[in-house]
Structure formats: structure tokens, C-alpha cells
ROFI-551342 format. One line per field, with one value per residue: residue number from 1; residue in one letter; x negated, y negated, z negated of N, C-alpha, C, CB in turn. Coordinates in nm, 2 decimals. Glycine has a CB too. Layout:
# ROFI-551342
k NUM, ...
r A, ...
n.X X, ...
n.Y Y, ...
n.Z Z, ...
ca.X X, ...
ca.Y Y, ...
ca.Z Z, ...
c.X X, ...
c.Y Y, ...
c.Z Z, ...
cb.X X, ...
cb.Y Y, ...
cb.Z Z, ...
END
This chain:
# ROFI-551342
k 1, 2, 3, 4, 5, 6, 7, 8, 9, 10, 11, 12, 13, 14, 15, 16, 17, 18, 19, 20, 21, 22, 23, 24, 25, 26, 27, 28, 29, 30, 31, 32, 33, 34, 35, 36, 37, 38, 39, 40, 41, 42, 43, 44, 45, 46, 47, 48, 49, 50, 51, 52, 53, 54, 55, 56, 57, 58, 59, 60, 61, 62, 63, 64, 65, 66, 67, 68, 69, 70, 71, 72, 73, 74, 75, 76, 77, 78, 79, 80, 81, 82, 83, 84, 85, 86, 87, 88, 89, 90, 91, 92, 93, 94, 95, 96, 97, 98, 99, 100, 101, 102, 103, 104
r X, X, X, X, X, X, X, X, X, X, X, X, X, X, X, X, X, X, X, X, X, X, X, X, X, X, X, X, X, X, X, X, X, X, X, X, X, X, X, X, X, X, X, X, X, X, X, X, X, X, X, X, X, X, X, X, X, X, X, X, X, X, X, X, X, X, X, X, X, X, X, X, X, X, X, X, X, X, X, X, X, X, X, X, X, X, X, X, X, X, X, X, X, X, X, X, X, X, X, X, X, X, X, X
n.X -15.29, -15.07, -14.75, -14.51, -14.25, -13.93, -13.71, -13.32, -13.24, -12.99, -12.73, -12.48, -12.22, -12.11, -11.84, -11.63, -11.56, -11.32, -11.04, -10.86, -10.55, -10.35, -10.54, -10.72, -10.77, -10.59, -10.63, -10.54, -10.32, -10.14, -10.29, -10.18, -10.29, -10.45, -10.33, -10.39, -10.41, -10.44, -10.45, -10.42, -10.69, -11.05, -11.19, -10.97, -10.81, -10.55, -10.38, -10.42, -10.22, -10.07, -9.87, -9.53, -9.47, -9.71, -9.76, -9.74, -9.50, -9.43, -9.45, -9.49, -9.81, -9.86, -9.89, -9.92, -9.78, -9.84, -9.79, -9.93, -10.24, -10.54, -10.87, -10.95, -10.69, -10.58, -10.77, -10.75, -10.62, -10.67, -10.63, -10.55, -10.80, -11.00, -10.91, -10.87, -10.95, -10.92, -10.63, -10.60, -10.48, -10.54, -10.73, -10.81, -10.92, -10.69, -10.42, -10.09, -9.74, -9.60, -9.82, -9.91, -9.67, -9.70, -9.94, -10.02
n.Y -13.94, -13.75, -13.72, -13.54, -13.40, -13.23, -13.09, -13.02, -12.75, -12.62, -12.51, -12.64, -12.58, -12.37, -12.19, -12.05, -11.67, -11.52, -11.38, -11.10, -11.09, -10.89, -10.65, -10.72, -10.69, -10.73, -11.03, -11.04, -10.88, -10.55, -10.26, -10.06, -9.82, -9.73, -9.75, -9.95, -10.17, -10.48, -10.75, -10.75, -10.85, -10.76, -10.49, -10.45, -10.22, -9.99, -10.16, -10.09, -10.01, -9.74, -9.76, -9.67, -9.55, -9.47, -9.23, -8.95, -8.65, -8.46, -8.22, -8.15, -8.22, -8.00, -7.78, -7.52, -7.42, -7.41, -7.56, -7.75, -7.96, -7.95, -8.07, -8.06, -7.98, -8.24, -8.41, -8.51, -8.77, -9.07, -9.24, -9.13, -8.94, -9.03, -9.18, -8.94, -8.87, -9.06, -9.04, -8.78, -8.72, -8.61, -8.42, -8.18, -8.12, -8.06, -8.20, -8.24, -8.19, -8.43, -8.57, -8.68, -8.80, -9.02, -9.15, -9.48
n.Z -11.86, -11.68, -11.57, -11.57, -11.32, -11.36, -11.21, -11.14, -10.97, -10.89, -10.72, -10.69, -10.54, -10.46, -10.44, -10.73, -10.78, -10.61, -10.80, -10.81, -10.95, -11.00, -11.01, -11.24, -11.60, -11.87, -12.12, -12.37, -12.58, -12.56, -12.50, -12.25, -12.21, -12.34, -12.57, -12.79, -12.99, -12.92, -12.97, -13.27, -13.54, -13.50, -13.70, -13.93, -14.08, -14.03, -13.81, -13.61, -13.34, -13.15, -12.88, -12.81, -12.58, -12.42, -12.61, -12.70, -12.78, -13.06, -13.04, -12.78, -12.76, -12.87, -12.80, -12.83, -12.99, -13.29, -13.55, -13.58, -13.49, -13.35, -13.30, -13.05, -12.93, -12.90, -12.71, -12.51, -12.57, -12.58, -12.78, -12.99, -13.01, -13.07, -13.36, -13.51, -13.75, -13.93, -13.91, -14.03, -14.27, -14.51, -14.49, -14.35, -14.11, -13.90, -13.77, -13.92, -13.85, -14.01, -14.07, -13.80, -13.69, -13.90, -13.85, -13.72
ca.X -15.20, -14.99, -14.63, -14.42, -14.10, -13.88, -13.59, -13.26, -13.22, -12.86, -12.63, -12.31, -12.17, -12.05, -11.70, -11.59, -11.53, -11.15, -11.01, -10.73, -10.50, -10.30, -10.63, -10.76, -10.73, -10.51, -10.77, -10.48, -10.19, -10.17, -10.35, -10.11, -10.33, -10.54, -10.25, -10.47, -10.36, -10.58, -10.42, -10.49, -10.87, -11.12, -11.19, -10.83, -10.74, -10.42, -10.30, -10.42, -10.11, -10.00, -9.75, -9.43, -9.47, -9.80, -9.76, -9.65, -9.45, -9.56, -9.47, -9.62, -9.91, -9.89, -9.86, -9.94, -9.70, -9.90, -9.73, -10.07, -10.30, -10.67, -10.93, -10.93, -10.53, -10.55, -10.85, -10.70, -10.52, -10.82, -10.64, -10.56, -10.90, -11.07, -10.85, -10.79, -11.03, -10.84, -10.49, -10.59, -10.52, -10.56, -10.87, -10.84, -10.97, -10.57, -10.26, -9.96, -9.66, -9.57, -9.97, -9.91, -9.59, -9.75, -10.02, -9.94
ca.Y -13.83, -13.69, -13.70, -13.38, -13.42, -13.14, -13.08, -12.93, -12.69, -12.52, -12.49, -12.64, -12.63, -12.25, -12.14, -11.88, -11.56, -11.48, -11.27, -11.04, -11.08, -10.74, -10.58, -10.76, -10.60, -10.89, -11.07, -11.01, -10.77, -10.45, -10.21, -9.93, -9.71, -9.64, -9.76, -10.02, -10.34, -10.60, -10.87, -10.80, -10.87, -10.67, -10.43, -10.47, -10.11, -10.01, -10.25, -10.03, -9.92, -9.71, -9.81, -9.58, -9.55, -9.35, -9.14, -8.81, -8.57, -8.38, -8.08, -8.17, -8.16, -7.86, -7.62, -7.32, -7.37, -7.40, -7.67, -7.86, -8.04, -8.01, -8.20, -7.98, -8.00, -8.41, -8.41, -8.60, -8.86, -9.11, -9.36, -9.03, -8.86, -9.18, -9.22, -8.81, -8.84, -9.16, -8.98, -8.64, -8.77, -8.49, -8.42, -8.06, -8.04, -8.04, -8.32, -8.17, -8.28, -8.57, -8.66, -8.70, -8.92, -9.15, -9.22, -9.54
ca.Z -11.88, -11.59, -11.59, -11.52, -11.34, -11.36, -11.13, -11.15, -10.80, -10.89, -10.63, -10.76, -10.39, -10.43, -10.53, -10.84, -10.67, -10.65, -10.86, -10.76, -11.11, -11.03, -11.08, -11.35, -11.71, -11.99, -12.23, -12.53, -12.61, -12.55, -12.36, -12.24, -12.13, -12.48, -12.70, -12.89, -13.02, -12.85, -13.07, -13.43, -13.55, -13.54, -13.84, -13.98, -14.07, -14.00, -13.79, -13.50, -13.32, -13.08, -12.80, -12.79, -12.45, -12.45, -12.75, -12.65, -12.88, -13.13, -12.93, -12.63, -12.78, -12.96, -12.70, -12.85, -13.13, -13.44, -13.64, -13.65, -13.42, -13.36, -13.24, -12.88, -12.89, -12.87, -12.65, -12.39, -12.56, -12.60, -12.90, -13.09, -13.00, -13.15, -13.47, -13.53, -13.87, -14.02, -13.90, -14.13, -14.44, -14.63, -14.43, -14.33, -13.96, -13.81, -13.77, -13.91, -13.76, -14.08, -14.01, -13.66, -13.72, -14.00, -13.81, -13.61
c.X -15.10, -14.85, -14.54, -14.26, -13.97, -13.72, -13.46, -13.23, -13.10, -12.80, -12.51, -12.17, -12.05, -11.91, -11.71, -11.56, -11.40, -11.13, -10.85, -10.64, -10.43, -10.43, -10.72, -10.71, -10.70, -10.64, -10.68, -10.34, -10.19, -10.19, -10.28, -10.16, -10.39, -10.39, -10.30, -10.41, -10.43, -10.55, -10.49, -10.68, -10.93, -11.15, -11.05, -10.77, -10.62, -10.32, -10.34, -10.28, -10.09, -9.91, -9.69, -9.46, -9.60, -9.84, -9.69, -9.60, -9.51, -9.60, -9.51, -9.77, -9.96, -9.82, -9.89, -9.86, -9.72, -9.85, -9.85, -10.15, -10.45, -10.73, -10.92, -10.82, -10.53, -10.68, -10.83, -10.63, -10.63, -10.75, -10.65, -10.69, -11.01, -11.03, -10.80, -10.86, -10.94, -10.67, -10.48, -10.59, -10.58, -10.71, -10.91, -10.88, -10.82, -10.49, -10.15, -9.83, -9.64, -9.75, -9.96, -9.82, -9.59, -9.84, -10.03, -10.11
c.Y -13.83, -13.68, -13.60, -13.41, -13.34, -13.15, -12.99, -12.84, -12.60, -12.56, -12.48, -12.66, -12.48, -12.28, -12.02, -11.77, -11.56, -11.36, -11.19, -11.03, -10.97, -10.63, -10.60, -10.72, -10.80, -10.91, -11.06, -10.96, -10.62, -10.34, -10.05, -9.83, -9.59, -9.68, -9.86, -10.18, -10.41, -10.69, -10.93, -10.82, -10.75, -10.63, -10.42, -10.32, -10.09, -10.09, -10.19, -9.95, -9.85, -9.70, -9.67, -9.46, -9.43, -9.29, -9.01, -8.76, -8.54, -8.23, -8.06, -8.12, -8.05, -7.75, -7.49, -7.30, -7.34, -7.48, -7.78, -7.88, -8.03, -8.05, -8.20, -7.98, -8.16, -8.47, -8.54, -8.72, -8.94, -9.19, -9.25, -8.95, -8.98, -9.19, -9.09, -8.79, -8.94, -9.08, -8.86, -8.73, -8.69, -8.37, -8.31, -7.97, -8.08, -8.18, -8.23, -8.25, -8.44, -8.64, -8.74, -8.87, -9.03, -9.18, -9.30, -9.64
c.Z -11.76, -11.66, -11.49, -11.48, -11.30, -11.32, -11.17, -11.01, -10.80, -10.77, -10.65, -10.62, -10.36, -10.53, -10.64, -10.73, -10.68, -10.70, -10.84, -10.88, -11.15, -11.12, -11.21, -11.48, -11.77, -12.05, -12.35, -12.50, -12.59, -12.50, -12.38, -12.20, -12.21, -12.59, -12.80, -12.87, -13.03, -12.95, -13.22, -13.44, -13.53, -13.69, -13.92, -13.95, -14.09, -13.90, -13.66, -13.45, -13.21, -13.01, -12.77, -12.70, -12.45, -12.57, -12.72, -12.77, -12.91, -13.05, -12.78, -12.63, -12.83, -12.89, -12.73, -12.99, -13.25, -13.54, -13.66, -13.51, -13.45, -13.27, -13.12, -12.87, -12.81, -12.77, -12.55, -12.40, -12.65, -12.75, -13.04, -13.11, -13.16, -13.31, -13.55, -13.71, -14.01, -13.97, -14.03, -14.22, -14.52, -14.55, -14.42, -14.20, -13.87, -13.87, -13.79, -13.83, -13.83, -14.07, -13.92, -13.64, -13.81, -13.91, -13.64, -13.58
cb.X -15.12, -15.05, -14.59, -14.41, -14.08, -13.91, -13.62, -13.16, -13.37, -12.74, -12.64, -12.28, -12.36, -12.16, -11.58, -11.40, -11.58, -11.04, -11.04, -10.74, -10.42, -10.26, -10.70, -10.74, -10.90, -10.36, -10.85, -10.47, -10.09, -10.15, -10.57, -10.03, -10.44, -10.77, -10.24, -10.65, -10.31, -10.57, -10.32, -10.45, -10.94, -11.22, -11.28, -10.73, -10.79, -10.40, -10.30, -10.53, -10.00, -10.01, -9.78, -9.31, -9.49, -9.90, -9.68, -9.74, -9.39, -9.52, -9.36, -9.66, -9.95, -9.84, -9.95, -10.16, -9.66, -10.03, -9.68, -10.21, -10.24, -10.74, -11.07, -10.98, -10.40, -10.56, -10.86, -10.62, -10.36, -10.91, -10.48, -10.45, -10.95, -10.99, -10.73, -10.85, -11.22, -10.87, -10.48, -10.72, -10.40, -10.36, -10.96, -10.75, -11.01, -10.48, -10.21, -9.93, -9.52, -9.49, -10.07, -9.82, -9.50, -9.81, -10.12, -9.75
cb.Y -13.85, -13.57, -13.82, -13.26, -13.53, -13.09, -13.04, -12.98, -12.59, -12.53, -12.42, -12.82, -12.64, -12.12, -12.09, -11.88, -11.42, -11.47, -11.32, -10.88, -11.18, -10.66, -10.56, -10.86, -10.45, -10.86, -11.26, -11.16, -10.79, -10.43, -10.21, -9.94, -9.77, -9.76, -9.63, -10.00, -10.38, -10.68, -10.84, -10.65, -10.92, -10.70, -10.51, -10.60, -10.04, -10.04, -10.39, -9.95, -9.99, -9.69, -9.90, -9.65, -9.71, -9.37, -9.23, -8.68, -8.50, -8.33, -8.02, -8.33, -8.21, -7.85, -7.60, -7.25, -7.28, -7.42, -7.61, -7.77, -8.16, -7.96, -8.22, -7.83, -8.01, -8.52, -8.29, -8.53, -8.82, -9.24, -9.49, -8.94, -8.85, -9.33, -9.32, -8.67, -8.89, -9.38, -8.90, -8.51, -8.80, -8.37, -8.48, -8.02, -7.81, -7.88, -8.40, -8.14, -8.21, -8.54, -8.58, -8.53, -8.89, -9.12, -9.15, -9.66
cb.Z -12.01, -11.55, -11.59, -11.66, -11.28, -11.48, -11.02, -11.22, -10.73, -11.03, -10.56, -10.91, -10.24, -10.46, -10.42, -10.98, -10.68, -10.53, -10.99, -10.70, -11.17, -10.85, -11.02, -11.33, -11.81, -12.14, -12.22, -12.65, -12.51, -12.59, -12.35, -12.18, -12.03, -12.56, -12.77, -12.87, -13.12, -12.67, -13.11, -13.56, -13.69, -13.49, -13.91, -13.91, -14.12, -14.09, -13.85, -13.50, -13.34, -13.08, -12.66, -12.75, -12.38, -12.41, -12.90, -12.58, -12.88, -13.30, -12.93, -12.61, -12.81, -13.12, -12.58, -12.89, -13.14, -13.44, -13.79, -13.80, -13.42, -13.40, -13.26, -12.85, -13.05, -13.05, -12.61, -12.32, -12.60, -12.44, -12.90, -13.07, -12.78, -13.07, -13.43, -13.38, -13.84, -13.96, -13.74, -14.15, -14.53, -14.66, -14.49, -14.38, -13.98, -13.84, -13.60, -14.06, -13.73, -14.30, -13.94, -13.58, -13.74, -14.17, -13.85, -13.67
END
């Protein structure tokens, strides 16, 4: 019987690459860009929040003066675009304005 003798051939001689940490995205807290709360768990409804900071008015978004919000009003605002079905409470297609401001 022949005996097999199996090598390791890695090259533990190289460095990690550098990483520039300005550009680097955080691994936990919260990402200002979508508004999402990196922190809490996954699946834990409700506890998705949106930072102050990017949350526009209501009337910002409701440029055409309707008192309500739809799906093509919030288009652009990716945490609300995402969360616009769990926001309708009353589940009628639009965000009214007390919609808009309950849902954090």
C-alpha cells in the first residue's frame, strides 16, 4: 500500500489589503443614508427606525399638495419606498400625513 503525502502550498507570506476606513461602510449603528437601524435584530418589526436627519417633511414630499402620499410621491426615499405598505395602516394605496408621522 502506497502512502499519500499531502501538502499544504498557501502563501501565508502576503499581507491583508489596506483598507481606507473613511471609505469603509460601519459593521453596526445606523446607516444614514437608508435610515435603517443596523443594531436591532433582524425580523423585529417595528423597531426599524428612521434617522431624523434623513426623513424629509411631509410637505416636501407632497409636492403637489394632496394631503397624502403615494407610492410615486416617496419614490426616492429608499427606507420609506421599502416600508410604504407596513406605513399604510389603513391600507388604502396613500400616506396621509398622521401615517407618514406614525411611521418610524
Amino acid at each position: 500500500m502506497k502512502s499519500i503525502r499531502l501538502t499544504n502550498d498557501l502563501d501565508t507570506t502576503s499581507k491583508s489589503p489596506s483598507v481606507n476606513p473613511s471609505s469603509s461602510p460601519t459593521s453596526a449603528g445606523q446607516n444614514r443614508d437608508t435610515g435603517n437601524d443596523m443594531v436591532s435584530p433582524n425580523g423585529t418589526q417595528g423597531t426599524m427606525k428612521q434617522s431624523n436627519a434623513t426623513r424629509p417633511d411631509f410637505d416636501t414630499l407632497d409636492k403637489k399638495g394632496k394631503g397624502s402620499l403615494s407610492a410615486a410621491d416617496i419614490k426616492g426615499n429608499q427606507w420609506l419606498s421599502k416600508n410604504f405598505s407596513r406605513c399604510d395602516s389603513n391600507h388604502d394605496g396613500t400616506l396621509s400625513r398622521e401615517e407618514y408621522n406614525n411611521c418610524h
